[in-house]
C-alpha positions as CSV (number, residue, x, y, z in Angstrom):
1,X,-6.0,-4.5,-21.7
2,X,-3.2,-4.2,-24.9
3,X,-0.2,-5.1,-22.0
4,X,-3.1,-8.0,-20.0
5,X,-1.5,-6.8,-17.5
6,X,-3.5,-7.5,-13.8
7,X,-5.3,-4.3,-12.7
8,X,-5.8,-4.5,-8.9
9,X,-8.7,-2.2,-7.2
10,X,-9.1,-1.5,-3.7
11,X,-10.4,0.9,-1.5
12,X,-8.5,4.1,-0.9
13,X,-10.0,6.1,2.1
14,X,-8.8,9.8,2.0
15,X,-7.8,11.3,4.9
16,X,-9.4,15.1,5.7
17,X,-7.9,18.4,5.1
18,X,-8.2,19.3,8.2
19,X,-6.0,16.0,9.6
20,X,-3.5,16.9,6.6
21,X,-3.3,20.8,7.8
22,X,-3.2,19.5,11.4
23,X,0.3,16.9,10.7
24,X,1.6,20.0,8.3
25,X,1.6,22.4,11.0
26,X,2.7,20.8,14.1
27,X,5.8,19.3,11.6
28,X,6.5,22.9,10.6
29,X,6.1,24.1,14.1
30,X,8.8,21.4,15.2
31,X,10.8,22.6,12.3
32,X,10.8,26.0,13.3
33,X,11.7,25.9,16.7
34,X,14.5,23.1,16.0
35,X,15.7,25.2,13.0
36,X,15.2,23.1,10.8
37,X,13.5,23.6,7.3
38,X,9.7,21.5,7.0
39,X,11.4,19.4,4.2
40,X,13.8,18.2,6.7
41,X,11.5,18.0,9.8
42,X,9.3,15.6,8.3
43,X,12.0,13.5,6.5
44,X,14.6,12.8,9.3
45,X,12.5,13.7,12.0
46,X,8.7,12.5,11.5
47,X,9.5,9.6,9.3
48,X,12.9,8.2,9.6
49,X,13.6,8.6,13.4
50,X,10.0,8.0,15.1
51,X,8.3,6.2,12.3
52,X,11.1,4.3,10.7
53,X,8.8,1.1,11.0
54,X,6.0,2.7,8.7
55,X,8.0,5.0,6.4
56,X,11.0,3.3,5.1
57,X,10.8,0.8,3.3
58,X,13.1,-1.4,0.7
59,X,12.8,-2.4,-2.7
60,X,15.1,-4.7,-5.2
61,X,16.4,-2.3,-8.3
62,X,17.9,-3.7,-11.3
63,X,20.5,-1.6,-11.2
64,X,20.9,-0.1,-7.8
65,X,20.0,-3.5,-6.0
66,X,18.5,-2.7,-2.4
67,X,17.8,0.6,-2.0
68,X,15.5,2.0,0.3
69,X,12.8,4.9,0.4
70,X,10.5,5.9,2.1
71,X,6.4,6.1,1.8
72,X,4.0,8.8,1.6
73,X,2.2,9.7,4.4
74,X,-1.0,9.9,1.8
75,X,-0.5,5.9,1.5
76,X,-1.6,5.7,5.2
77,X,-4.5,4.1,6.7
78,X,-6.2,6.1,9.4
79,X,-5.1,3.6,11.7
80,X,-1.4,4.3,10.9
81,X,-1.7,8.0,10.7
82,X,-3.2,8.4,14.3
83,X,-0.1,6.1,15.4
84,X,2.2,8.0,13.7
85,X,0.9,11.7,15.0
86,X,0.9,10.0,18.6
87,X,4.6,8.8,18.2
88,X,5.8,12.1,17.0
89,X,3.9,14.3,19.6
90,X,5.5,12.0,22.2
91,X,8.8,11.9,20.7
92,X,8.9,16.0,20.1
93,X,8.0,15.6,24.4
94,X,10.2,13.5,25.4
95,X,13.5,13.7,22.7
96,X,13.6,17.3,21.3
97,X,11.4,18.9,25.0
98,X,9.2,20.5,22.8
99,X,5.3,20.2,23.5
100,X,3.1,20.0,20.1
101,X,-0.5,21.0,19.9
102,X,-3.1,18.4,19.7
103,X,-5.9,18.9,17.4
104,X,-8.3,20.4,19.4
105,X,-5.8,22.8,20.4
106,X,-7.5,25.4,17.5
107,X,-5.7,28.7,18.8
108,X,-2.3,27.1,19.1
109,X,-2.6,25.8,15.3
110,X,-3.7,28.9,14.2
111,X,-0.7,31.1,15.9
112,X,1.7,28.2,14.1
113,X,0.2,29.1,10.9
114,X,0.5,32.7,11.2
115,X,4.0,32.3,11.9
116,X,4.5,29.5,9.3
117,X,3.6,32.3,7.0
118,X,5.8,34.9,8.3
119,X,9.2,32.4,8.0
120,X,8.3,30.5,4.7
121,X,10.9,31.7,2.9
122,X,13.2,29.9,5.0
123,X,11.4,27.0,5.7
C-alpha cells in the first residue's frame, strides 16, 4: 500500500508430495545410472534438453541485457508437470536407453530410494 504498487492474486494449486518424491527419484535414478550428480540431471537433462520449451525462459536485465534462466518446476501447472514427466520418461527410453519407473511402479521407486540413500554423498 506505501509503494501503490499492483498486487496480483491468483490461484496456486500445489502439486502432492507424493508427485514431487515421484519426479525426485526417477531424476536421481537417471542421474545415477548416467553418472551424473541429481543437480545436473535435472538441469541439463530434465529441463534444458527435453523441456527446453517450459523451463527456460528469457528476461531483459539492466545490466546483463538478455539473459536467460530457467523456471521452477514448483511454478508448474499439473497440466505441464504430467507433460514434462512423459517427455523425460520417453526421452530417458529412447536417448539415454534407460527405462524409468512410472508411478505406480511402488517397488521400483522404493529400491531407487534405497539406493539414492546409499550414494548421496556423491550425488
Amino acid at each position: 500500500f506505501k509503494k501503490q504498487g499492483i498486487v496480483e492474486l491468483s490461484e496456486k494449486v500445489k502439486r502432492s508430495s507424493q508427485s514431487n518424491r515421484y519426479l525426485h527419484l526417477i531424476i536421481g535414478y537417471l542421474a545415477m545410472e548416467t553418472g551424473n550428480t541429481l543437480d545436473y540431471a535435472k538441469e541439463v537433462f530434465y529441463k534444458r534438453a527435453v523441456n527446453s520449451e517450459i523451463f527456460v525462459r528469457e528476461k531483459e536485465d539492466e545490466l546483463m541485457g538478455k539473459v536467460e534462466y530457467l523456471r521452477s518446476s514448483a511454478d508448474l501447472t499439473q497440466e505441464e508437470f504430467s507433460l514434462s514427466i512423459d517427455r523425460f520418461r520417453d526421452w530417458s527410453s529412447q536417448t539415454a536407453g534407460i527405462y524409468l519407473p512410472s508411478p505406480n511402479e511402488e517397488q521400483f521407486l522404493e529400491s531407487i530410494e534405497y539406493e539414492m540413500s546409499r550414494q548421496q554423498r556423491w550425488m
